[in-house]
C-alpha positions in Angstrom: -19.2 13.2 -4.5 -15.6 11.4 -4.8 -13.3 13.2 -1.9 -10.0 13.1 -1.5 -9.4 12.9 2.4 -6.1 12.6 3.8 -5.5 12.2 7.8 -1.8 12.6 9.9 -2.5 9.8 12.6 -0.2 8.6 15.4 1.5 4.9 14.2 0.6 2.9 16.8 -1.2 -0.6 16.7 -5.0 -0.5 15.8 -5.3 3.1 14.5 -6.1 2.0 10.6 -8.7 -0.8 11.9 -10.5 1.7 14.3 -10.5 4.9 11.4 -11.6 1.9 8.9 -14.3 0.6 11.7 -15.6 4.3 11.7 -16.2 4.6 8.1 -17.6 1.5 7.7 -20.2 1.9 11.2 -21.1 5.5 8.8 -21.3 3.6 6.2 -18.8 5.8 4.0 -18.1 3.6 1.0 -13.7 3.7 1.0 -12.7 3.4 -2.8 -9.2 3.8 -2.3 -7.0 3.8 1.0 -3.0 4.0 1.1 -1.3 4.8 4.6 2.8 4.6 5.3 5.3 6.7 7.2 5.7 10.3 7.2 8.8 12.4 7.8 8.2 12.5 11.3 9.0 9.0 13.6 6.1 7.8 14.9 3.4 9.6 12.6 1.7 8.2 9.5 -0.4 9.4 6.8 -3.8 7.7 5.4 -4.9 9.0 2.0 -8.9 7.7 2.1 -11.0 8.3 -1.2 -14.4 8.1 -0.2 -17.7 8.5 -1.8 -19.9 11.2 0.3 -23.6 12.1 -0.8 -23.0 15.6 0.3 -21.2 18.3 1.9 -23.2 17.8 5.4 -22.1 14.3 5.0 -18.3 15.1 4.2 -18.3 17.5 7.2 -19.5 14.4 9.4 -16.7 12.4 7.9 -13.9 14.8 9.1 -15.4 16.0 12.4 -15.9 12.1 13.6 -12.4 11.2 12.0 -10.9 14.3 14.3 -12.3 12.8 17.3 -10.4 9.9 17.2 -7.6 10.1 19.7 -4.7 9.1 17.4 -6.2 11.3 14.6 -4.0 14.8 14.5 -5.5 16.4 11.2 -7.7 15.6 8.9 -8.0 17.7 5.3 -10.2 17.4 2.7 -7.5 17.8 0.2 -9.8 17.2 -3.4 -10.2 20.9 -4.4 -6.5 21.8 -4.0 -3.8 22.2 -6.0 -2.4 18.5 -5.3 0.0 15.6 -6.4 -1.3 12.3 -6.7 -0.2 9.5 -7.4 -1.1 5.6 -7.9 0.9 2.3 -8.6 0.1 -0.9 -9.5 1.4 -3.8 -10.8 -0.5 -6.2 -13.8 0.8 -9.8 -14.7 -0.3 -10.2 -17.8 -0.4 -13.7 -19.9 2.4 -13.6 -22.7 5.0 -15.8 -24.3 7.9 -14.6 -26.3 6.7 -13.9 -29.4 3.9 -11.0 -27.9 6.4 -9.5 -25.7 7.3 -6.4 -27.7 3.8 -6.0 -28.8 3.3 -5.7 -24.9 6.3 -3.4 -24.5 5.2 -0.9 -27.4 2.3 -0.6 -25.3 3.2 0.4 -22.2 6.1 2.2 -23.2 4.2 5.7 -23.7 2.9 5.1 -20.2 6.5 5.5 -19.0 5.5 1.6 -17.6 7.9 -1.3 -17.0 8.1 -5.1 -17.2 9.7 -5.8 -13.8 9.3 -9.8 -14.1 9.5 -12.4 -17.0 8.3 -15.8 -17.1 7.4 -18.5 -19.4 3.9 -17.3 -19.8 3.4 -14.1 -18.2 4.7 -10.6 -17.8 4.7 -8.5 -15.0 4.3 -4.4 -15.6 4.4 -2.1 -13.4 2.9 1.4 -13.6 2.7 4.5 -11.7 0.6 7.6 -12.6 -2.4 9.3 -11.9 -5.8 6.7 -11.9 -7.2 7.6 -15.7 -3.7 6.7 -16.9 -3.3 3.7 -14.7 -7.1 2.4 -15.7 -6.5 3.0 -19.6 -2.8 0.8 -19.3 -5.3 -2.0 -17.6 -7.6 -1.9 -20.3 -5.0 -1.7 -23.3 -3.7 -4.9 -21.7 -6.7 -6.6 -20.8 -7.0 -8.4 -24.1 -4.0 -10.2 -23.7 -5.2 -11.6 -20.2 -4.6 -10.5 -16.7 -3.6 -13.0 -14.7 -3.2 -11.1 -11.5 -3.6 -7.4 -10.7 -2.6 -5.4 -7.7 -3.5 -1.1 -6.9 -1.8 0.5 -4.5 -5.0 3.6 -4.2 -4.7 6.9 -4.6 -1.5 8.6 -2.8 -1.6 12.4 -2.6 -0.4 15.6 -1.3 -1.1 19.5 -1.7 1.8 20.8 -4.0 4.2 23.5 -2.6 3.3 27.1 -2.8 2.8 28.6 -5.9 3.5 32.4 -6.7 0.0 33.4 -7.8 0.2 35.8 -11.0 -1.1 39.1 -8.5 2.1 38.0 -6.4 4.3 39.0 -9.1 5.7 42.7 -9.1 4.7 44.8 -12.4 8.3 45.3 -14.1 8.7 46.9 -17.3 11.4 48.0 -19.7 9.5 51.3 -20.3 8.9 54.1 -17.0 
């Protein structure tokens, strides 16, 4: 089973090696893993996606991840209503006579070329992974020199009024 875990850990030095260290000792495979600043000073967030056999194993995961002392929540965030993102970044062999074909590609993907060379273009994308993976493979034909994935970021979205929350109003009494 692909998860989606997130955890709220304090910043401080050696947090990401020792939550890192733990998966690995469990041998939890990491696919994906993005951390950065939150809102609040000192706190960070790590977005891990993780392969996990089963839910006995996912409920390992989170209860040894919560034992770490710099680890203030952990949520298993895959079955909820989310936002996630990706970004990554593909330099891809050209010269000037394939550059448009290259930018009629990317353009439905809302990508951009954010470097030019002699012999290479730079695009960069942003997206959810399918749309990120089928950009790489529309491009691989023209050769990638260099690629570079941020992983999976993600949060639960804001509260949404569920249909029942509604109040019954009609023209007719």
């Amino acid at each position: 089973m692909r998860r989606i875990v997130t955890a709220i850990v304090h910043n401080r030095s050696g947090v990401l090696n020792r939550v890192t260290g733990l998966l690995a000792k469990r041998q939890f495979n990491i696919e994906s893993i993005s951390v950065g600043r939150t809102e609040t000073e000192g706190v960070s967030k790590m977005t891990f996606v993780v392969e996990v056999e089963d839910e006995r194993k996912l409920e390992q995961l989170t209860k040894q991840l919560n034992k770490q002392i710099d680890v203030l929540k952990v949520s298993d965030i895959t079955d909820k209503a989310i936002v996630a993102r990706e970004l990554a970044m593909v330099k891809v062999i050209s010269n000037p006579q394939i550059r448009n074909e290259i930018q009629g590609i990317i353009e439905p993907f809302r990508a951009s070329i954010i470097d030019v060379s002699k012999e290479s273009v730079t695009v960069q994308v942003t997206g959810k992974s399918d749309k990120v993976d089928a950009l790489i493979e529309l491009l691989r034909p023209y050769g990638i020199k260099e690629l570079a994935r941020t992983g999976l970021t993600a949060f639960t979205r804001g509260h949404q009024p569920q249909v029942a929350e509604f109040k019954p109003y009609s023209l007719l009494k």
